[in-house]
C-alpha atoms as one frame of an Amber mdcrd trajectory, in Angstrom:
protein
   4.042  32.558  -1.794   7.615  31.029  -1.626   9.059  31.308   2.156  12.249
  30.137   3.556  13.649  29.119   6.641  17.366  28.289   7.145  17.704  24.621
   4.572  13.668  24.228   4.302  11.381  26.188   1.983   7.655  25.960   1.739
   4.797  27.305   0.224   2.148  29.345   2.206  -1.263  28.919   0.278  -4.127
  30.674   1.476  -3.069  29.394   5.272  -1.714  26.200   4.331   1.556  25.026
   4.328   2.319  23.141   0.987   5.325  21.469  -0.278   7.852  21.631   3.000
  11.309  20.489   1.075  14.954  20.294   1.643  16.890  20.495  -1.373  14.100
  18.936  -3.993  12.934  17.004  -1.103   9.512  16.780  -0.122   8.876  16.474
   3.265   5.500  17.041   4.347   3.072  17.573   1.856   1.017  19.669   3.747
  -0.512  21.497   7.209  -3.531  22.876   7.166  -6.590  23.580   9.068 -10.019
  21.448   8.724 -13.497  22.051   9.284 -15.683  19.149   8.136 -19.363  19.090
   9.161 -21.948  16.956  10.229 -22.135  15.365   6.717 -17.971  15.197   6.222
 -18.218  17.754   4.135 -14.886  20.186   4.338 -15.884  23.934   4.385 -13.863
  26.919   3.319 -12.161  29.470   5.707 -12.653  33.052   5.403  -9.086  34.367
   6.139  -8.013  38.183   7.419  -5.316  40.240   8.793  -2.528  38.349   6.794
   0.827  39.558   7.872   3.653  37.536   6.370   7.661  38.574   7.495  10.481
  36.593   5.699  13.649  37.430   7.393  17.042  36.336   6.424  17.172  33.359
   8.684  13.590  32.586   8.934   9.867  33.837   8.579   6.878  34.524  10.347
   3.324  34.150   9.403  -0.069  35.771  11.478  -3.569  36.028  10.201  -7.283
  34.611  11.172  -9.559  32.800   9.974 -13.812  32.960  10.498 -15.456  29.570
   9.924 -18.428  29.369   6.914 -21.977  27.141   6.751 -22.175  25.387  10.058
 -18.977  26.793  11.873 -19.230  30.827  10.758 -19.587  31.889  14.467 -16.197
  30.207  14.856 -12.724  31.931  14.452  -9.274  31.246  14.937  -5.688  32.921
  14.773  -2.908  31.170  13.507   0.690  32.025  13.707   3.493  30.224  12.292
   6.917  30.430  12.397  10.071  29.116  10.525  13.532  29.259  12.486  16.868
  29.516  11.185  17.297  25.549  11.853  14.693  25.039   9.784  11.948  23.843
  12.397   8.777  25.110  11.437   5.454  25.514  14.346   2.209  25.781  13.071
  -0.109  27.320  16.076  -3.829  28.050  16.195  -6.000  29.235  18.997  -9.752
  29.610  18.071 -13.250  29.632  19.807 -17.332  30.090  18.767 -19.607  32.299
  19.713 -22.796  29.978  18.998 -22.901  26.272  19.356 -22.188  24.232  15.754
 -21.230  20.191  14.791 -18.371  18.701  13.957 -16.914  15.736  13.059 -13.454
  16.692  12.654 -12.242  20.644  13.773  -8.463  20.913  13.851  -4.858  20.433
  12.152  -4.012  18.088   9.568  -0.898  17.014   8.438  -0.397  15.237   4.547
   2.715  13.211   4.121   3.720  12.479   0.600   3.012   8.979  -0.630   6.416
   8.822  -1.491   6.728   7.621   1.896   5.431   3.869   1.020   7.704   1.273
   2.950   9.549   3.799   4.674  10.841   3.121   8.206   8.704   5.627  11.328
   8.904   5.720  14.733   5.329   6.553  16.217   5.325   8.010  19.918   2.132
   7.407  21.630   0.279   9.586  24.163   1.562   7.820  26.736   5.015   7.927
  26.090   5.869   4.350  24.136   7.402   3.871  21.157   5.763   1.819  18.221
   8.377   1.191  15.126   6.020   0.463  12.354   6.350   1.515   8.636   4.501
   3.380   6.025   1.857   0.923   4.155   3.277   0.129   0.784   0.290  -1.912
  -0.321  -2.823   0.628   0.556  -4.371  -0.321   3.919  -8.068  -0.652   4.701
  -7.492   0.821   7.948  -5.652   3.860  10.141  -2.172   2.254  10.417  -0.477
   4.869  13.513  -3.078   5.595  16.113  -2.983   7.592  19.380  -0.115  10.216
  18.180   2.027  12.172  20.016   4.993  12.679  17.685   6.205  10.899  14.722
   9.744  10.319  13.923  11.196   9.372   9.861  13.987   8.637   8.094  14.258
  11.041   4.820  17.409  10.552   2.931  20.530   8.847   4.796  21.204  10.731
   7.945  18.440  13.142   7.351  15.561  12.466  10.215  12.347  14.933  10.483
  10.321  14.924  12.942   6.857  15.744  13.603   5.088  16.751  17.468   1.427
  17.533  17.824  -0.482  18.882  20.655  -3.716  19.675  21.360  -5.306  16.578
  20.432  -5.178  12.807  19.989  -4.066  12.071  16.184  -4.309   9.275  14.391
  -3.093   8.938  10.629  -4.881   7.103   7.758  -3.635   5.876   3.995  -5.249
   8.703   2.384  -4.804   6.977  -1.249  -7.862   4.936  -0.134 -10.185   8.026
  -1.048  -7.716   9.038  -4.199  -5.834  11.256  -2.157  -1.494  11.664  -2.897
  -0.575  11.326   0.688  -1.229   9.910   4.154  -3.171  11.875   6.591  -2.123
  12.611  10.359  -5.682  14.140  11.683  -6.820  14.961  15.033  -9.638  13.026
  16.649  -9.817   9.521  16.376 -12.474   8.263  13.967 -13.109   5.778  16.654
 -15.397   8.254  19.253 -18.508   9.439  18.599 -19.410  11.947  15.803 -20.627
  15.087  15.642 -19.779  16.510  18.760 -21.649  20.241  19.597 -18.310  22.848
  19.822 -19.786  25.034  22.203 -19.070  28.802  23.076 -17.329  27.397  26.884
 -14.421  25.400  24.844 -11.127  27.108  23.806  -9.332  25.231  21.017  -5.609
  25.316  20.629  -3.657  23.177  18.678   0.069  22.840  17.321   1.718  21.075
  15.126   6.074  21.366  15.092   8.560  20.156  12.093  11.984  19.495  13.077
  14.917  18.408  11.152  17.862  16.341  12.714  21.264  15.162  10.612  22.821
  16.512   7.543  20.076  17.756   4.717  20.301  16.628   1.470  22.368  19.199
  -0.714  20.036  21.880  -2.772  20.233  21.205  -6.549  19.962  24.533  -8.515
  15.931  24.884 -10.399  16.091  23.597 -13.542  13.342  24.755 -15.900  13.222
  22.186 -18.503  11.278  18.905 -17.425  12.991  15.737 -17.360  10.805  12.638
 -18.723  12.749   9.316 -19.201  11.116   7.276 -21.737  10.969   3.327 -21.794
  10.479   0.740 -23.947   7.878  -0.900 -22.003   4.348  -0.409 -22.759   1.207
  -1.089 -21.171  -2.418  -1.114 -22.542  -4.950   1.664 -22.415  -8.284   0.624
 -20.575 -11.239   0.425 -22.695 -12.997   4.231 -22.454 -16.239   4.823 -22.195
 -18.746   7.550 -21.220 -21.741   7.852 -18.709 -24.704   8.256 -20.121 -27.354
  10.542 -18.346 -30.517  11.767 -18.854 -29.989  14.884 -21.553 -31.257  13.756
 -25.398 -28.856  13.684 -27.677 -29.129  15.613 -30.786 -27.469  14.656 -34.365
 -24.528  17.256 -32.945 -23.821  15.432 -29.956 -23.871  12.076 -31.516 -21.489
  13.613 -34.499 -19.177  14.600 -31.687 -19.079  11.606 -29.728 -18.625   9.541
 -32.400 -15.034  10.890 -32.670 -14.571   9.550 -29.842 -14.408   5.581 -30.980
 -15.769   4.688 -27.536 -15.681   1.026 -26.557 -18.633   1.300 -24.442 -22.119
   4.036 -22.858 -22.566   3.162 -18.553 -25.810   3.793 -17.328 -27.265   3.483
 -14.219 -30.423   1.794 -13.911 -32.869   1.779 -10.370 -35.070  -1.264 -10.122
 -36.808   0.053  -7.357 -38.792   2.335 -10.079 -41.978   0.828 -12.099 -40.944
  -1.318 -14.680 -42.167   0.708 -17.561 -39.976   3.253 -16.528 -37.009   0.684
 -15.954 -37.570  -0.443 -19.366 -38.087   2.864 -21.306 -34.602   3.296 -19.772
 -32.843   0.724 -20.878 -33.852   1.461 -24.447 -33.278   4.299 -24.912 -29.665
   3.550 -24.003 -29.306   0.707 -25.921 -30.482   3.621 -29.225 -27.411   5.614
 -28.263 -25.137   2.678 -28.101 -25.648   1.517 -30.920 -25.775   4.976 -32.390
 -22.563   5.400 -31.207 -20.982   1.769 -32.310 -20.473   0.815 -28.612 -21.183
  -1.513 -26.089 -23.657  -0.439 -22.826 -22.400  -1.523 -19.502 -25.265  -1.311
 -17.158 -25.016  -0.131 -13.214 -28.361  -1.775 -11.912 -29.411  -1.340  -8.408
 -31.823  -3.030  -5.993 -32.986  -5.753  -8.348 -35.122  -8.316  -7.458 -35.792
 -11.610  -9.481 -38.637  -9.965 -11.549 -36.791  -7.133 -12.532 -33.490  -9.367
 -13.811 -36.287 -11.359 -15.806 -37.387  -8.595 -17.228 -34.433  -6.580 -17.948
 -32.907  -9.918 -19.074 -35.835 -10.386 -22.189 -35.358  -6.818 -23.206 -31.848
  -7.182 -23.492 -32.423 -11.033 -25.794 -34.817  -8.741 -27.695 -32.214  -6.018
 -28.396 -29.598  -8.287 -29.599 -27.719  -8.874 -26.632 -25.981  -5.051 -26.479
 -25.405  -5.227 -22.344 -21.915  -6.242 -22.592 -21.915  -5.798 -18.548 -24.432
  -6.287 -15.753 -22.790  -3.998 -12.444 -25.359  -5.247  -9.825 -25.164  -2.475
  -6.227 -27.327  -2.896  -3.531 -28.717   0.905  -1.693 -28.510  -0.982   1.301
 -24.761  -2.670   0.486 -21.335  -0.969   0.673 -20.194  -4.052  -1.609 -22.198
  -6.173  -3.414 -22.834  -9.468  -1.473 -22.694 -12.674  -3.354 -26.074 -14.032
  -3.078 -27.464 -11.065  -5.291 -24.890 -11.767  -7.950 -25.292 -15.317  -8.513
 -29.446 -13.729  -8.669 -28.256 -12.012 -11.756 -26.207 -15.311 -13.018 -29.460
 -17.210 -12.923 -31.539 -14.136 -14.625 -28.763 -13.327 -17.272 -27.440 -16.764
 -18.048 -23.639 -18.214 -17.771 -22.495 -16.503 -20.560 -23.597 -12.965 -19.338
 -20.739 -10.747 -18.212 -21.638 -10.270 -14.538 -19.905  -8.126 -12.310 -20.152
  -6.426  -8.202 -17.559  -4.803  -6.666 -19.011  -1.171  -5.057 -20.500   2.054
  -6.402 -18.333   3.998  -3.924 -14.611   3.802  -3.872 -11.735   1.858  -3.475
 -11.903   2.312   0.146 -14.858  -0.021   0.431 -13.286  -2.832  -1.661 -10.443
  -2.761   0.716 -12.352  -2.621   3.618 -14.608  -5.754   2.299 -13.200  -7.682
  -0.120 -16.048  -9.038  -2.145 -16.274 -13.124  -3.162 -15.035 -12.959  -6.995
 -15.203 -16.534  -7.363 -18.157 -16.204  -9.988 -17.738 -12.710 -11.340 -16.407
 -11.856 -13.879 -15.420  -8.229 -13.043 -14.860  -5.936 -10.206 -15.524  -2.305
  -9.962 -15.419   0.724  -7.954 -15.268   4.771  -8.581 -12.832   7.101  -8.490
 -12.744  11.121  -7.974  -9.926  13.682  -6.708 -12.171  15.793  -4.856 -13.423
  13.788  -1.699 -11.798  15.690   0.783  -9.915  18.620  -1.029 -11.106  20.460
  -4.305  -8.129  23.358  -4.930  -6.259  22.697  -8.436  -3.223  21.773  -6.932
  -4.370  18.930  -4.703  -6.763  17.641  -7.913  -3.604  17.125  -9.915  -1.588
  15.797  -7.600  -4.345  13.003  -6.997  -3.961  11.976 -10.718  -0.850  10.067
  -9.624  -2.741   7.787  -6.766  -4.582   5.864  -9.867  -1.361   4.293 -10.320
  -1.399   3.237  -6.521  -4.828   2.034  -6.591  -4.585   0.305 -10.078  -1.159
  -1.867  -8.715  -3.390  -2.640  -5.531  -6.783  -3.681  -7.112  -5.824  -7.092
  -8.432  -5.136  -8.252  -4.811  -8.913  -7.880  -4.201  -9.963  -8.554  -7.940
  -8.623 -12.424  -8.194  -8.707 -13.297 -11.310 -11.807 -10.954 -12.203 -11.253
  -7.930 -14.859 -11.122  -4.483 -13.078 -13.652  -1.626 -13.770 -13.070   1.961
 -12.527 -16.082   3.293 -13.044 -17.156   5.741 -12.916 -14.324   8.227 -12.582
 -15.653  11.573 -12.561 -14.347  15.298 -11.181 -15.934  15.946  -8.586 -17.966
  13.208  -6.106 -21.261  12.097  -7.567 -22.837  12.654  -4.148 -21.565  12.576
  -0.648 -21.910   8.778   0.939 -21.195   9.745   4.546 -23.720  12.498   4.545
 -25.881  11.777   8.007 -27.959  14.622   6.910 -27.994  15.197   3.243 -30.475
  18.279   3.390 -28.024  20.004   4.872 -25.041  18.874   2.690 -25.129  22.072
   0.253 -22.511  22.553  -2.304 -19.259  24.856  -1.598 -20.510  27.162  -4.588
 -23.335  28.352  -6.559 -23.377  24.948  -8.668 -25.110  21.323  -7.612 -21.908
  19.883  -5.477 -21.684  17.114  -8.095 -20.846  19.777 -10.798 -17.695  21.252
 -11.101 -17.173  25.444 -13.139 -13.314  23.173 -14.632 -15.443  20.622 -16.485
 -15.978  22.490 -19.529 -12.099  23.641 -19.472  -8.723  23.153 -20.136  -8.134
  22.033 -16.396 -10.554  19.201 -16.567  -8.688  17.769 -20.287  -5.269  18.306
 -17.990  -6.456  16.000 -15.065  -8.159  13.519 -17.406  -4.960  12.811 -19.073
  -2.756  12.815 -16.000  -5.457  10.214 -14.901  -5.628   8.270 -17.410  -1.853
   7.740 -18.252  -1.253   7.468 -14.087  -3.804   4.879 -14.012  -2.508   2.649
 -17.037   0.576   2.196 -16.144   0.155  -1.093 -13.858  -1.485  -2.602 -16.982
  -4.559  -3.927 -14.812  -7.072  -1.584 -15.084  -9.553  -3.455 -18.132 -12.104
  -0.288 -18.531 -12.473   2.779 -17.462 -15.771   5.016 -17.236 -14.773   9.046
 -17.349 -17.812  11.568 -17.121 -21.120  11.831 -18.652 -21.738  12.188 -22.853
 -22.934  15.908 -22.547 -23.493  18.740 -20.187 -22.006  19.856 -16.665 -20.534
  17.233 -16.092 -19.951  15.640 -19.773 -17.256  16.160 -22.619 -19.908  18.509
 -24.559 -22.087  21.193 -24.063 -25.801  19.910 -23.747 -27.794  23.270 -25.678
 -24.820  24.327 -28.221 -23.064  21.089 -28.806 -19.652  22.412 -27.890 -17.084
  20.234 -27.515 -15.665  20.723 -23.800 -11.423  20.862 -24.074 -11.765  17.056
 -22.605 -13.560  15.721 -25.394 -10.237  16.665 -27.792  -7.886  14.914 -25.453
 -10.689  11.254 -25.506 -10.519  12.205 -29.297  -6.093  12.011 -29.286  -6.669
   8.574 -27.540  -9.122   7.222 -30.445  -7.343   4.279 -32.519  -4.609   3.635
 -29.694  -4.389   0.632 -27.681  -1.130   0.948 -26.301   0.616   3.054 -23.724
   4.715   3.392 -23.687   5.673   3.908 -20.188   7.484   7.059 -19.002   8.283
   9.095 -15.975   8.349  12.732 -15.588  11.058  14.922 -12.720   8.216  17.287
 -11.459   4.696  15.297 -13.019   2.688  17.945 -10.794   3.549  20.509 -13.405
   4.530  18.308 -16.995   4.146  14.738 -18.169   3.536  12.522 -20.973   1.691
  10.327 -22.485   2.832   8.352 -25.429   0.111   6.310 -27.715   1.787   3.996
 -30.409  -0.533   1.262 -32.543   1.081  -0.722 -35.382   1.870   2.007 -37.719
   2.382   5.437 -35.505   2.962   7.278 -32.285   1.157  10.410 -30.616   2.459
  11.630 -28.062   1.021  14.256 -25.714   2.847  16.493 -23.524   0.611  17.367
 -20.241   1.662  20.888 -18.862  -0.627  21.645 -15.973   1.310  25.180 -15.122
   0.350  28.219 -16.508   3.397  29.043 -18.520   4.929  27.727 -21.389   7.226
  24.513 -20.569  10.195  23.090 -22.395  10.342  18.998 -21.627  13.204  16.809
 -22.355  12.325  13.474 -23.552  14.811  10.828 -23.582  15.485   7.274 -23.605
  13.578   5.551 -25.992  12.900   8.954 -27.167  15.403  11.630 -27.241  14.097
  15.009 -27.810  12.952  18.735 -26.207   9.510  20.002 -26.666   8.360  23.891
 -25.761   4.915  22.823 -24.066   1.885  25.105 -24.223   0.759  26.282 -21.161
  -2.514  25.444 -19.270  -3.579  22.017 -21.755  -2.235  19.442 -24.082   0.717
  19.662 -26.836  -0.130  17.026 -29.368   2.497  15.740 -31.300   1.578  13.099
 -33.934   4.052  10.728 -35.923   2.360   8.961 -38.662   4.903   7.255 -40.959
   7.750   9.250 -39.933   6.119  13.203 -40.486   5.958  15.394 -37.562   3.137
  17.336 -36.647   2.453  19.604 -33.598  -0.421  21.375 -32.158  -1.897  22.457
 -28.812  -5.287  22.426 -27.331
């Protein structure tokens, strides 16, 4: 729902305010209200009593909100209001009946990432004044600390400001975790977590918006999407699947053929018996080579008698590991005395990589030694703190972020994202994973848009956002088949994804462009020696007409909800949608 209030509108989703603009402005991504667990997990609210009132000079919005999992004895009321100056308060008073953990109850506030470089003014509890900056380059740690109010610059003359109460707020790069924004969020990470919220406390919090100067002047909408198209191009990272444990039948290895990948990951524990280790490695080095591809292995807590052994079985399959990932359970990156282990085991022309199996985040917390590797990776995911649509595909365009930032930690070393999947692959700051249960009636690493158009949407607004740099070497999206693959494990389906790794088959190349609103429509546009494809991403559920120009200069009616696929072999022109 679209409210207004004097120059600023915003929209209120489900309790959250989204989008807060002047003009075509963006000014704070978002306000919201968090409960995350003992594990960091982020639970649903159950929300009632909604009463929304837009006036002609403003609006007002009332409703509560009951607490689910851990936190359902808890509830709060929220009211917000929007003035005719355009200052907007975001209130919330709340309490529990029963005693329940926390690590983080309260108000967050996202700021776009837009922001990067941009001049702020950070007022501290105490009353002094910090001028700092927003990072550019992604930092490894909470840049503002100790909050009070936050003061910015948004176009010439245009200043908004931000107050909080309630609370001590701190604000970290969110694009760390994947995450579009920077987060302002109450409680420093700093004390001790969780903390029993018990039936005595009363929780109120607030968080106002004001505006100060003259607003940047309101543009009328314009339905058809702008995409300027340059001549610069960029390479596509080498694509390959996860393997898992599912057999693959004659279908699935018909269907993934399409595919042309360049390589299988699987993950292999050393910690198992070595038959098992070895029955493993195998069987994935039969579906490689089934497949025409390369393996890349993820091995984990590998002593010397396992790298011996995995090391002969790989001489006696021909040599198909075309990359050793070696993670330590006990290591957040991989330290360099187990690496130059594997050097010894694999030999000096093995390709012999560390890095983490978590994300970026780690990396840039602990830059690993890359003297003597050869690559670096870590994994990528939209979901790790938010998991609505809209937040997913906005987080496409942080792989763009992280992929400018890697090589500063990289060296010289190649740079494996891998792998990049839709929702996390398990929860690394669970304290208590018995308790971590999944938001919904699926396994929390499994995700009801995988087998749809949604998931074929994000993969392509990942995959172009993340090319772009040009140093990003390989890429690792998925699994082969089932929940959380590109087909279906019992029929053989292909899932809407596998279609859109099938448009990218026999392209190398990436031409750079950049869309006016790439939350809703972009492009990607493949070219080899001797044609183009391009595909038009509309991630809105109506039909779309784009305007290409620049190198290109053209309009194209986009289907909704998936992929237009335009192909240009030798001068024809054909179009279809998926």
């Amino acid at each position: 729902m679209q409210l207004s209030a004097g120059p600023v509108v915003v929209d209120l989703d489900n309790g959250d305010l989204r989008c807060i603009r002047v003009g075509n402005t963006e000014i704070i991504r978002r306000v919201y209200m968090v409960f995350q667990d003992r594990n960091w997990t982020s639970r649903p609210w159950l929300l009632s009593a909604v009463e929304v009132d837009q006036a002609s000079d403003g609006f007002s919005v009332r409703f509560t909100a009951q607490g689910t999992f851990d936190a359902r004895a808890f509830t709060w009321a929220c009211a917000i209001e929007g003035a005719f100056d355009g200052s907007i308060t975001y209130s919330v008073t709340g309490d529990t009946t029963e005693p329940f953990l926390r690590n983080r109850l309260g108000l967050c506030v996202l700021h776009p990432m837009a922001l990067a470089g941009a001049h702020v003014r950070i007022e501290h509890t105490s009353g002094d004044t910090e001028e700092a900056r927003f990072p550019d380059a992604i930092s490894p740690h909470q840049p503002f600390r100790d909050i009070r109010a936050m003061t910015h610059e948004i176009t010439p003359g245009f200043n908004v400001r931000l107050e909080l109460s309630g609370e001590i707020f701190e604000t970290e790069d969110h694009r760390n975790w994947s995450d579009a924004s920077y987060k302002t969020y109450c409680t420093p990470i700093a004390l001790p977590f969780p903390v029993t919220v018990l039936p005595s406390w009363r929780f109120e919090q607030s968080a106002r918006i004001t505006f100060t100067g003259i607003p940047p002047a309101t543009q009328s909408p314009d339905r058809t999407i702008e995409i300027e198209v340059f001549d610069a191009v960029a390479p596509l990272p080498r694509i390959g699947l996860q393997a898992n444990d599912k057999q693959l039948t004659d279908a699935h290895l018909a269907a993934l053929r399409m595919l042309a990948l360049d390589h299988l990951r699987i993950s292999i524990d050393a910690s198992v018996n070595a038959k098992e280790m070895e029955r493993h490695l195998r069987d994935a080095a039969f579906q490689a080579g089934s497949l025409d591809c390369s393996l890349h292995v993820a091995l984990f807590d590998a002593d010397a008698a396992a790298l011996d052994l995995l090391a002969r079985i790989d001489n006696e399959l021909g040599g198909i590991v075309a990359r050793w990932f070696i993670f330590r359970s006990d290591e957040l990156v991989t330290s360099r005395n187990w690496t130059d282990l594997a050097r010894t085991a694999f030999g000096a022309a093995a390709c012999i990589g560390g890095g983490t199996n978590l994300y970026f985040t780690e990396l840039n917390r602990q830059p690993p030694d890359t003297s003597d590797l050869d690559f670096v990776g870590f994994s990528m995911n939209p979901q790790v703190h938010s998991f609505d649509d809209r937040t997913i595909i906005q987080n496409s365009a942080t792989a763009m972020v992280i992929a400018r930032d890697a090589p500063r930690l990289a060296g010289t070393s190649w740079i494996s994202v891998a792998p990049i999947t839709l929702r996390p692959r398990f929860n690394p700051n669970a304290t208590d994973p018995t308790s971590d249960l999944s938001n919904d009636h699926l396994p929390a690493s499994d995700d009801y848009r995988q087998p749809t158009w949604f998931a074929a949407v994000w993969a392509a607004l990942s995959i172009g956002s993340i090319a772009r740099p040009g140093t990003i070497d390989s890429v690792t999206y998925f699994e082969t088949v089932g929940p959380r693959g590109v087909i279906d494990a019992l029929s053989a389906e292909p899932y809407p994804v596998h279609a859109f790794f099938a448009a990218l088959a026999g392209y190398r190349l990436i031409r750079l462009c950049a869309s006016s609103n790439p939350e809703t429509c972009d492009a990607l546009i493949l070219v080899n020696e001797s044609r183009s494809r391009l595909i038009v991403v509309n991630a809105s559920a109506r039909e779309r007409v784009v305007h290409l120009h620049g190198f290109l200069d053209e309009r194209i009616t986009a289907a909704p909800n998936g992929l237009t696929i335009i192909d240009r072999p030798e001068g024809s022109h054909d179009q279809s949608a998926l």
